[in-house]
N, C-alpha and C positions, 0 to 999 in steps of 0.2 A: 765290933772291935775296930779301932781304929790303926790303919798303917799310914808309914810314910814310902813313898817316891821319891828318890832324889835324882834330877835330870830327868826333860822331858826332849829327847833324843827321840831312835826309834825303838831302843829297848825297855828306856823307861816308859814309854808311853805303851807299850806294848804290857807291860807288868802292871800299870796300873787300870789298864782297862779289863784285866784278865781279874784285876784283886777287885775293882768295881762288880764285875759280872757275878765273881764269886759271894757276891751279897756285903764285901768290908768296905767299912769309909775310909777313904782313902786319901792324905795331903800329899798333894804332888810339888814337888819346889822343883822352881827353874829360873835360874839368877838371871836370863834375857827378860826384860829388857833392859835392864839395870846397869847388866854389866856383861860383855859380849867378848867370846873368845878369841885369840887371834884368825881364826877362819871363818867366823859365821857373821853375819849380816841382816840376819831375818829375825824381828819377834816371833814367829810360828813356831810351833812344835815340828818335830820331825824331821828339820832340815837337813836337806841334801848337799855336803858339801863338794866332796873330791869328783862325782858322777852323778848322772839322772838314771845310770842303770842298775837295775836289778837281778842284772844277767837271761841267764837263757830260759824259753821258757820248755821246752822239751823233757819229758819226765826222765827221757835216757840220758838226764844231765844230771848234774852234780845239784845243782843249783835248781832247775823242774821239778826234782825229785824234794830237795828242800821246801821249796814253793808248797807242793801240795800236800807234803805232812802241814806245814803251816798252817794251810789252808783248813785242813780240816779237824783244826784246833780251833779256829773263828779267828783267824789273824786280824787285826786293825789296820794293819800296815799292806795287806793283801788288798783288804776293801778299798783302801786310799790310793793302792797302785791301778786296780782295774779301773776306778775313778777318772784319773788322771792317767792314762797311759797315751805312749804318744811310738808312732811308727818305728820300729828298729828291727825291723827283718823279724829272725826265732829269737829274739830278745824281750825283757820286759823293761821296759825304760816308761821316764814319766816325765808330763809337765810337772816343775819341781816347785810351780809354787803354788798349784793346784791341787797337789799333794800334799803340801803341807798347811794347805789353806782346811784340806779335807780333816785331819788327823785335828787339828786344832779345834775345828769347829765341834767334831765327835766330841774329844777331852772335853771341853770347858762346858758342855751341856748337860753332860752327865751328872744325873743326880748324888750321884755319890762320890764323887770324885772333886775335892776344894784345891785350885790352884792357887800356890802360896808363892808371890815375886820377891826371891832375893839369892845372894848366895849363900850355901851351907859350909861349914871353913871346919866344922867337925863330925865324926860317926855317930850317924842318928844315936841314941835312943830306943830301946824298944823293938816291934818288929820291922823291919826297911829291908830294901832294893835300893840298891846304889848303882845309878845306870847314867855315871857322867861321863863318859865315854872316853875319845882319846884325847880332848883336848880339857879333861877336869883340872880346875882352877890349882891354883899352886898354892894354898893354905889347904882345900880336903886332901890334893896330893899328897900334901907333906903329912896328914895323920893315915890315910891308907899306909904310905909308906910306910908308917912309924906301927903299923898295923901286922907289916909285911917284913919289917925288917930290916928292908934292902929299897935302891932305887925301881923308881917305875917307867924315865922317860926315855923315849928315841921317837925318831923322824918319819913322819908321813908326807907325802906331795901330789899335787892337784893339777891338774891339765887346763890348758887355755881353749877357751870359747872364741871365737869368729863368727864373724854377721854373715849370716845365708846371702844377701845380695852383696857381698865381695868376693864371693868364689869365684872362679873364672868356670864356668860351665862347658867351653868348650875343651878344657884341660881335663878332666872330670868324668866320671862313669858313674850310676847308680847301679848297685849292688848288691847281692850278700852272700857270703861266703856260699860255698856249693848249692848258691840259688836257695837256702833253706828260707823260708818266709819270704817276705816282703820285700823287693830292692831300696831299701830305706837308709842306708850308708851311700856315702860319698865315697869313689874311690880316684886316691892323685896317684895315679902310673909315676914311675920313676923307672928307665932305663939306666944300664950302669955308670953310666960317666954319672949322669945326675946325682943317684944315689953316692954316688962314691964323694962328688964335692961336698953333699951333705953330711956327710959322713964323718969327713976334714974339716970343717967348722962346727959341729959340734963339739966334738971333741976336745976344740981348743976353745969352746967360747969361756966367757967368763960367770960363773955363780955369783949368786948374790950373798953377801955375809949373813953368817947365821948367828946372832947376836946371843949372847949367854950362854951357849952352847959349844960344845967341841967336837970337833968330827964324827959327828953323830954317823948310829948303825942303823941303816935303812931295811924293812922290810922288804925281803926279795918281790914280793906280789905290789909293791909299790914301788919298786925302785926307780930312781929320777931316770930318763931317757937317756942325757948327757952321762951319767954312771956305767950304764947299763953298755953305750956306746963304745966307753972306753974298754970294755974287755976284746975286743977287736973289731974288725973289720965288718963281718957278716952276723955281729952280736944282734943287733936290730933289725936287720934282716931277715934271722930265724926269731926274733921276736916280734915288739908289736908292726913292724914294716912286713910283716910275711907275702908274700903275695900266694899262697896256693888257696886254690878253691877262687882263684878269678882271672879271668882273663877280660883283656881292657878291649872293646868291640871297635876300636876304631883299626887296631891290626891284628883281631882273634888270636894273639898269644898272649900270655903270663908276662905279666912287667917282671922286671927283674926287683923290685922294690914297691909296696902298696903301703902309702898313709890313710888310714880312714877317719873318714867326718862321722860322726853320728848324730841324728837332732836330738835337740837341746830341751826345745819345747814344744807345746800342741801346734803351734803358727810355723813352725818351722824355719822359725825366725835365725835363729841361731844352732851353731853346732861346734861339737868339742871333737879335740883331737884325740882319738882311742889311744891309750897306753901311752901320750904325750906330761904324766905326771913329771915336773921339772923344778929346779932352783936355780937358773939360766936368770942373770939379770933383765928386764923388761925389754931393755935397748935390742938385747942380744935375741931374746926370743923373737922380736920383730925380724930383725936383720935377720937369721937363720930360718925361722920358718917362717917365713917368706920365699925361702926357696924352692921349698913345696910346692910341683906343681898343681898352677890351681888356685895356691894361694901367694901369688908373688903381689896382688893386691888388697890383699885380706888386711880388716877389722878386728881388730882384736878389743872383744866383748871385757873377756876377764884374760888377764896371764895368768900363768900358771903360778904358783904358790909351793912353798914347802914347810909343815907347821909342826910343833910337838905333837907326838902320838905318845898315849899313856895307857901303860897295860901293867898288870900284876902276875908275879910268879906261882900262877892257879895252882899247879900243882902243890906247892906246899901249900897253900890257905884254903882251897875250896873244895870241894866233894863236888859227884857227879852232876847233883841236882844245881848247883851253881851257890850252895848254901857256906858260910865260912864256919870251917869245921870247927872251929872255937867257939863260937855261938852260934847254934842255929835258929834263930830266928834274924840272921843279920844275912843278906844275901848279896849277888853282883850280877851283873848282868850288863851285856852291851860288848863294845870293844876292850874295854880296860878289863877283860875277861881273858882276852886273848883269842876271842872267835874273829877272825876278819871279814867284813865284806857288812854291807848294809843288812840281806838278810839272815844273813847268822849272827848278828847285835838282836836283828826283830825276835829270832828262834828264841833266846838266851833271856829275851825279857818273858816272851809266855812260860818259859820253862822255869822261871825264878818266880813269877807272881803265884803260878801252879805250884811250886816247890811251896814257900810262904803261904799258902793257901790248905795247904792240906798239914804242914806243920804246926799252925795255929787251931787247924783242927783235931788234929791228937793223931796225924796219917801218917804213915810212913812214908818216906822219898818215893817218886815215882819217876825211875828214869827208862826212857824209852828201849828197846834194845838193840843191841852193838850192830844189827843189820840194816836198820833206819840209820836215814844220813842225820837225825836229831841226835839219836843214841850215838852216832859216832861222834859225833862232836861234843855234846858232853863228857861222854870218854875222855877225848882228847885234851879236854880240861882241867880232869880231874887225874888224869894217868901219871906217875913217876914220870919226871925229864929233866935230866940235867943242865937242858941247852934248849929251855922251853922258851917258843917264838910263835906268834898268831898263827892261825890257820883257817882256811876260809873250808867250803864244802869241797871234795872231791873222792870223785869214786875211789882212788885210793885207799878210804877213810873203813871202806865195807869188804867183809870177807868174800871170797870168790864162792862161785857157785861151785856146787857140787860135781857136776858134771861140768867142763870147760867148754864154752862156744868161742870159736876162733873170730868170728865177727864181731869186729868190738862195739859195734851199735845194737845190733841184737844181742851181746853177752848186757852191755848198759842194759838194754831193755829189761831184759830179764832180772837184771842186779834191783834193777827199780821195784818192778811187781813184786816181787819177793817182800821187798823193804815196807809199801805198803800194805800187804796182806799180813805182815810186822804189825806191822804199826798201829790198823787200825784192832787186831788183834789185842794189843796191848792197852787201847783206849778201852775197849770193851770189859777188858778183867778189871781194869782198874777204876772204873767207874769215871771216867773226863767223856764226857760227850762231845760227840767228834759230828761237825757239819755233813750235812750232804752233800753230794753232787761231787761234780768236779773243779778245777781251776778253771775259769774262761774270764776272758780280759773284756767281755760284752754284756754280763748277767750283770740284772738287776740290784 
């Protein structure tokens, strides 16, 4: 039987390698090269826009714990990360064009999988996965919407890159938070005065206009720097400027202010500013973060960027499986799901090609359960919310254990194991064959 894929992202391309696997022929549409969103730049599948990370890789994490249910689903997007992974302390970050040089080559070789170049402007047809993420063209928008109801768009933004040899090295520390992993981040110390001038010009710099659009509502887990600034003084401070978990060795105390670099790529050529997503004119961005010590000489690779983000009102269209309750054989998947972060798009596409997979087969839904970080986030998709807004993985998301451990990285620990002896539990009864082994960013 034949399905379609629409958007070869990392959810799409995730659902279509899952409907591949699962024996269906499968047409994958992806309107690049043709015609390119306002944020992307690459032919490749899979592109990484806002970050090269994939967060942490520790299972006592929100995001670890994701990773290896993933994982032992046969993730594409996992393969293509341990592929391409490049040094970030307990982080999983990636060269981003090695990754999607990887994802590309997998898609397009595959025998059952026909790539089709152009855009789709309506709702497939027949059975589909619609995984055109947050920046889906403004003719499919306009019939999801008309699908939904109601509007789909608000505001996402992307942090600025810097050339490795413009850092000033002797301003500079390498690092990572309470030494976990690898010292793979850059850290610019800022004492108070510093911090504080930085502080005053941000605040006041000037935005760039955001053209057809009105004072768009930003997603807190994205929120521009300069926004984020303006709620006061020590707002950035206790956000992405935190300094705890480092001390700068050149005076063994705590700066009162940390910017961190992360690399960018394998060469270590370039590196982006954590939590520096912004809509700061170009001019302005130079001028002010330039004041970063560190970078008072800094190359700016990319500026930062602020773009449409497109998501749907899950709760009233989609069921747990990610299937739209009006038709099931019509699915979603990706960000315009409302799951945030790179890999909960990846999750959302196996769980929709699986979903489509077993619905064409005569199966019932198979959603994983509410103490896996999958099953919570499906949940969260499919749950009543009157004031529904993305959400990416966090323990949050999972019921407390029975007994309370006062340690919160042993109570994680324990919330994890639980989740996976879930999980793979659940693969078992339900017949989904689940990989061996473990997550490692070096197996073959």
């Amino acid at each position: 039987m034949r399905v379609k894929v629409i958007g070869a992202g990392l959810a799409g391309c995730e659902a279509a390698w899952r409907l591949a696997e699962e024996g269906f022929a499968v047409e994958l549409y992806e309107m690049k090269p043709l015609k390119f969103s306002p944020a992307h730049h690459s032919a490749g599948f899979a592109e990484l826009v806002c970050s090269n990370s994939l967060k942490a890789n520790r299972l006592s994490s929100a995001a670890g714990l994701l990773k290896e249910e993933m994982r032992r689903c046969g993730s594409l997007i996992l393969m293509a990360a341990r592929s391409a992974a490049v040094g970030a302390g307990g982080a999983l970050a990636v060269d981003r064009s090695f990754f999607s040089d990887y994802v590309t080559e997998k898609i397009r070789s595959h025998p059952a999988i026909q790539v089709l170049e152009g855009e789709v402007t309506e709702i497939p047809s027949g059975p589909a996965v619609i995984a055109t993420g947050p920046l889906t063209s403004d003719a499919l928008a306009e019939a999801i919407s008309a699908l939904c109801g109601e509007p789909l768009s608000f505001f996402d933004a992307a942090a600025p890159i810097v050339s490795a040899d413009s850092i000033d090295r002797d301003r500079v520390f390498a690092a990572a938070r309470y030494d976990r992993g690898e010292p793979d981040y850059l850290n610019c110390p800022m004492n108070r005065e510093e911090y504080e001038a930085f502080h005053a010009a941000l605040v006041a710099a000037e935005t760039a206009a955001l053209h057809d659009f009105d004072r768009p509502a930003v997603y807190e887990g994205c929120m521009p720097v300069e926004v984020l600034a303006r709620r006061g003084l020590d707002s950035i401070r206790f956000g992405p400027l935190k300094p705890v978990g480092l001390r700068d060795p050149r005076t063994g105390h705590r700066p009162w202010a940390v910017v961190q670099l992360r690399q960018e790529n394998r060469q270590a050529t370039m590196y982006n500013l954590v939590g520096f997503q912004t809509n700061l004119k170009f001019q302005e961005q130079k001028r002010i973060f330039s004041m970063i010590p560190g970078l008072q000489n800094a190359q700016f690779l990319r500026y930062g960027v602020m773009h449409r983000n497109t998501f749907l009102n899950a709760p009233r269209v989609l069921d747990a499986g990610f299937a739209v309750k009006s038709s099931p054989l019509l699915f979603f998947a990706g960000q315009i799901t409302g799951v945030e972060g790179y890999i909960e798009s990846a999750m959302s596409g196996i769980w929709a090609g699986i979903g489509l997979s077993r619905a064409l087969r005569g199966l019932p839904p198979a959603i994983p359960p509410g103490d896996t970080m999958t099953g919570a986030l499906c949940r969260y998709v499919a749950e009543p919310n009157p004031d529904y807004q993305p959400m990416g993985c966090n323990m949050g998301l999972l019921p407390p254990l029975v007994e309370p451990v006062r340690d919160k990285q042993a109570r994680y620990q324990q919330i994890a194991e639980r989740a996976l002896q879930s999980f793979s539990a659940f693969l078992k009864e339900e017949g989904i064959r689940e990989w061996p082994g473990e997550f490692s960013l070096t197996e073959d």
